[in-house]
C-alpha positions in Angstrom: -37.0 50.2 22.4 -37.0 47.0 24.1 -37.7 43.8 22.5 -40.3 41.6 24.0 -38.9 38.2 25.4 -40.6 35.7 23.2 -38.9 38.1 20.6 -35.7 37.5 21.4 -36.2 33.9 21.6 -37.3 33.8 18.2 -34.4 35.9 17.3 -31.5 33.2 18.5 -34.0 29.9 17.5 -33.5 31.7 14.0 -29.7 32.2 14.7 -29.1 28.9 15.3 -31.1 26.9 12.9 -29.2 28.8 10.4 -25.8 27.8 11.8 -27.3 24.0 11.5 -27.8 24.3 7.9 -24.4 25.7 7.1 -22.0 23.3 5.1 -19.5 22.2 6.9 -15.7 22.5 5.4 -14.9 19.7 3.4 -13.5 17.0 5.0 -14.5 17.9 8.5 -17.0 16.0 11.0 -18.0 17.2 14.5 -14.3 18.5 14.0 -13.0 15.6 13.0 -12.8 14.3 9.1 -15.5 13.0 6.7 -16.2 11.3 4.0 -14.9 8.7 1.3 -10.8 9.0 1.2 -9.6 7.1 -1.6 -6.1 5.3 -1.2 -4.0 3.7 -4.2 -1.9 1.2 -2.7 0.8 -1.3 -4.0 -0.6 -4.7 -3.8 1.5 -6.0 -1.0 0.5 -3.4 1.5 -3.2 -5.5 0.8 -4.0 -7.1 4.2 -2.1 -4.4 6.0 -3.8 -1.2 4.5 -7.2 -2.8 4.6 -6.8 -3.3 8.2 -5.6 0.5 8.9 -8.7 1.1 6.2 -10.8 -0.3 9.0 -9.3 1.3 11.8 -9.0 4.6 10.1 -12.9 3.8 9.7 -13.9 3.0 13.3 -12.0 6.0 14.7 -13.5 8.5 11.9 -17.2 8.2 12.1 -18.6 8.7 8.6 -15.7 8.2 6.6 -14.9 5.4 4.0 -11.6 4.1 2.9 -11.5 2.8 -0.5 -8.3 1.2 -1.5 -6.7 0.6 -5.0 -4.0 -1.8 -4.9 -2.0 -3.1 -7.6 1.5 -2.7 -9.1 3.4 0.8 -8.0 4.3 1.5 -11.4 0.7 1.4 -12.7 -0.9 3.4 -10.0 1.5 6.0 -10.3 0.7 6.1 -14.3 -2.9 6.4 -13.1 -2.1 9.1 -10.5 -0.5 11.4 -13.1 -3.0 10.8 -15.9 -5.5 12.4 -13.3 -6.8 9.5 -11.1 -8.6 10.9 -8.4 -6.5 9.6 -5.6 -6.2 11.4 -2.3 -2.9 9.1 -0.5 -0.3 7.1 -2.8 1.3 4.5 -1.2 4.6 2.6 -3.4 6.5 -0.1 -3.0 9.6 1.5 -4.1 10.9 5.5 -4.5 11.0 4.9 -8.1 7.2 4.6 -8.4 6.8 7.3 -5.9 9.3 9.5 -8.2 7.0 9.0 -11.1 4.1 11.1 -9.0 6.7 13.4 -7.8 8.1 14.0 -10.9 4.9 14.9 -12.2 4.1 17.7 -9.4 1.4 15.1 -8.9 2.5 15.0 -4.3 1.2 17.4 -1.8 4.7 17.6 -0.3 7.7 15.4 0.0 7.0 11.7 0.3 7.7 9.7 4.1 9.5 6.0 4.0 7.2 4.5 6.5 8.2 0.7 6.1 10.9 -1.6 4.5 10.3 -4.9 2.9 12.7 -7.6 1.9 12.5 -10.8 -0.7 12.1 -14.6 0.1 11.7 -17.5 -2.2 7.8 -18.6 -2.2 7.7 -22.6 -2.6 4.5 -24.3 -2.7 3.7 -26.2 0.9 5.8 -29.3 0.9 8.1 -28.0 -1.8 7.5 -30.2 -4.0 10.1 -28.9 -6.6 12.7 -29.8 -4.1 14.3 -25.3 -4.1 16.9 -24.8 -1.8 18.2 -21.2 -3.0 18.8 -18.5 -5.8 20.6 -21.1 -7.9 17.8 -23.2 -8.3 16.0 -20.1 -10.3 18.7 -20.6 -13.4 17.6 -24.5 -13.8 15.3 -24.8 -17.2 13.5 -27.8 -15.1 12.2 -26.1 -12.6 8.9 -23.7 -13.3 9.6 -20.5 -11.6 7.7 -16.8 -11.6 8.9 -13.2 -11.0 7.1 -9.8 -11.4 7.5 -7.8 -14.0 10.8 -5.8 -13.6 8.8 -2.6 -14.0 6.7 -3.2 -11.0 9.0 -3.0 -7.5 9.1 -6.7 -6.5 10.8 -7.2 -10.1 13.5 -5.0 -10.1 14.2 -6.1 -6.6 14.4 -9.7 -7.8 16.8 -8.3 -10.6 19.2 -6.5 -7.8 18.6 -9.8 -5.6 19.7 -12.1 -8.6 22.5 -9.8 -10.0 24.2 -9.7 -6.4 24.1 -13.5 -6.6 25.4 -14.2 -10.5 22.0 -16.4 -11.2 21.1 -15.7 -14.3 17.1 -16.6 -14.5 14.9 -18.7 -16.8 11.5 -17.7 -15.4 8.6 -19.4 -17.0 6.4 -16.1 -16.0 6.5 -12.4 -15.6 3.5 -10.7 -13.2 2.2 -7.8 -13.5 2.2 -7.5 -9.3 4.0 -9.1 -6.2 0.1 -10.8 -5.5 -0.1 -12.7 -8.6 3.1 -14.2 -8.2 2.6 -15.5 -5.3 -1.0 -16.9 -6.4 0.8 -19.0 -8.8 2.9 -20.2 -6.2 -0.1 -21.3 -3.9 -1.3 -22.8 -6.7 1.1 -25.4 -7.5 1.7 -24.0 -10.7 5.5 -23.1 -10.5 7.7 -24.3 -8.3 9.0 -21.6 -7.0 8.8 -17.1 -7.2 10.9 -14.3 -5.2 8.1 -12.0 -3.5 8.4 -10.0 -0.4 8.2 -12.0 3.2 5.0 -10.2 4.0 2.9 -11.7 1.5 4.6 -15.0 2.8 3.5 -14.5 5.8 -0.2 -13.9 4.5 -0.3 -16.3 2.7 -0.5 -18.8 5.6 -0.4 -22.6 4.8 -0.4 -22.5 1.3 2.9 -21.8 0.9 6.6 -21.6 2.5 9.2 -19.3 2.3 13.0 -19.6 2.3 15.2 -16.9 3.0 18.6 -16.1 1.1 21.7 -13.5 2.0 21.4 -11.3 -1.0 17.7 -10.4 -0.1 19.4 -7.8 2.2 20.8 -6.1 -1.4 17.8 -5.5 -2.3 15.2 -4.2 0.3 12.3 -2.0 -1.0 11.6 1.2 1.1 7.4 2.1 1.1 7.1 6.1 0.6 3.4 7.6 1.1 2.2 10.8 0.5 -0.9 13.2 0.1 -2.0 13.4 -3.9 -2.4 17.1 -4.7 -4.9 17.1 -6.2 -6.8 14.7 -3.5 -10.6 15.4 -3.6 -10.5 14.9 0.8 -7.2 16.3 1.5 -8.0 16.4 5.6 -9.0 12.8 5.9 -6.2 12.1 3.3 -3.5 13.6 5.8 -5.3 12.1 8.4 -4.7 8.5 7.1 -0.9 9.5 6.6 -1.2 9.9 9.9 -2.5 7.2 10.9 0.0 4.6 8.5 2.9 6.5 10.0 1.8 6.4 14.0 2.7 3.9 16.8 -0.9 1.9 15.8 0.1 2.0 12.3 3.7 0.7 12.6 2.1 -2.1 15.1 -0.1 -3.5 12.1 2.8 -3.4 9.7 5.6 -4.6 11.9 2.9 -7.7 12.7 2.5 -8.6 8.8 6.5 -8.8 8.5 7.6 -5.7 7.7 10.9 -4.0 8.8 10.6 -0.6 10.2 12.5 2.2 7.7 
């Protein structure tokens, strides 16, 4: 028995409204990915991830890229206490072994940059540092991060290579506050990386030393997972370790791995 024409019309209206309605798989837009991916981030990949946050963004209709930076070793504590983090992005392997340890990684981690130390002076240097040495003088004020955060245990390789024994006047919990102090005028002097140098525009000049190359931080990143948007997750992995991605990191300062 033949079906009438406006029948069959009906039929494949019905057919498709039904396939409008159906969720789509997670993560996925017009083929693409959606949604919110949520990145922890050590604090001096700041001005460079929020960039690639925006890009990721403007090439991903619909997603959003929240960032949580601060010191490696904290986010990685967070990360396998059960953070819901979809990418993890360190400042050293160490922190990145902490999540890897844990069987908190969606596969093995990727180096995707390389940073290296300078000494941060206020503009003008008005404390009058020249080098290392300068960091063992009781009359000068000087800052370093924590040694369980990456920029302080690179200071303590960078310092060990050059026999200066230290007398800081302040321990930070990240790379960023460090360097605040340093804009600040509040010490005269702090070892962070040359990126955030480099960010930190006027406020404050950096001097380079040869044991810096003794103690250069490679960045590893990775997929959490457990990451609640694994697709747009890899996708952003993606998008850190391409050509565009290198291009936004290799103009903030960093080395490539």
């Amino acid at each position: 028995m033949r079906r009438s024409p406006r029948v069959v019309v009906l039929a494949v209206l019905t057919a498709l409204a039904a396939c409008g309605t159906a969720d789509p798989p997670a993560g996925s837009a017009e083929g693409g990915v959606s949604g919110e991916v949520t990145v922890f981030a050590a604090a001096s990949l700041t001005e460079t991830f929020t960039e690639l946050g925006k890009r990721f963004e403007k090439a991903h209709p619909g997603t959003t890229v929240t960032v949580n930076f601060g010191a490696s070793s904290a986010l990685a504590k967070q990360i396998t206490e059960g953070a819901p983090a979809d990418v993890f992005a360190s400042a050293s392997p160490a922190n990145m072994a902490q999540v890897t340890d844990a069987g908190a990684a969606a596969g093995d981690p990727t180096t995707f940059a390389r940073n290296r130390l300078v000494i941060a002076v206020p503009a003008g240097n008005p404390g009058g540092v020249t080098g290392l040495d300068d960091f063992a003088d009781p009359g000068r004020k000087i800052a370093l991060c924590a040694e369980q955060v990456p920029c302080g245990a690179a200071a303590r390789k960078a310092l060990d290579a050059a026999g200066v024994s230290a007398e800081p006047d302040t321990f930070e919990q990240d790379v960023k506050a460090a360097l605040t102090k340093v804009s600040l005028g509040e010490v005269d002097a702090a070892l962070v990386y040359t990126t955030d140098v480099r960010a930190a525009g006027d406020d404050v000049e950096g001097i380079e030393f040869p044991e810096a190359g003794q103690a250069i931080n490679d960045y590893p990143i990775v997929v959490c997972k457990d990451a609640p948007n694994a697709g747009a997750a890899t996708a952003f992995v993606d998008l850190v370790r391409s050509a565009r991605g290198r291009a936004v990191l290799s103009a903030a300062g960093f080395e490539e791995p």
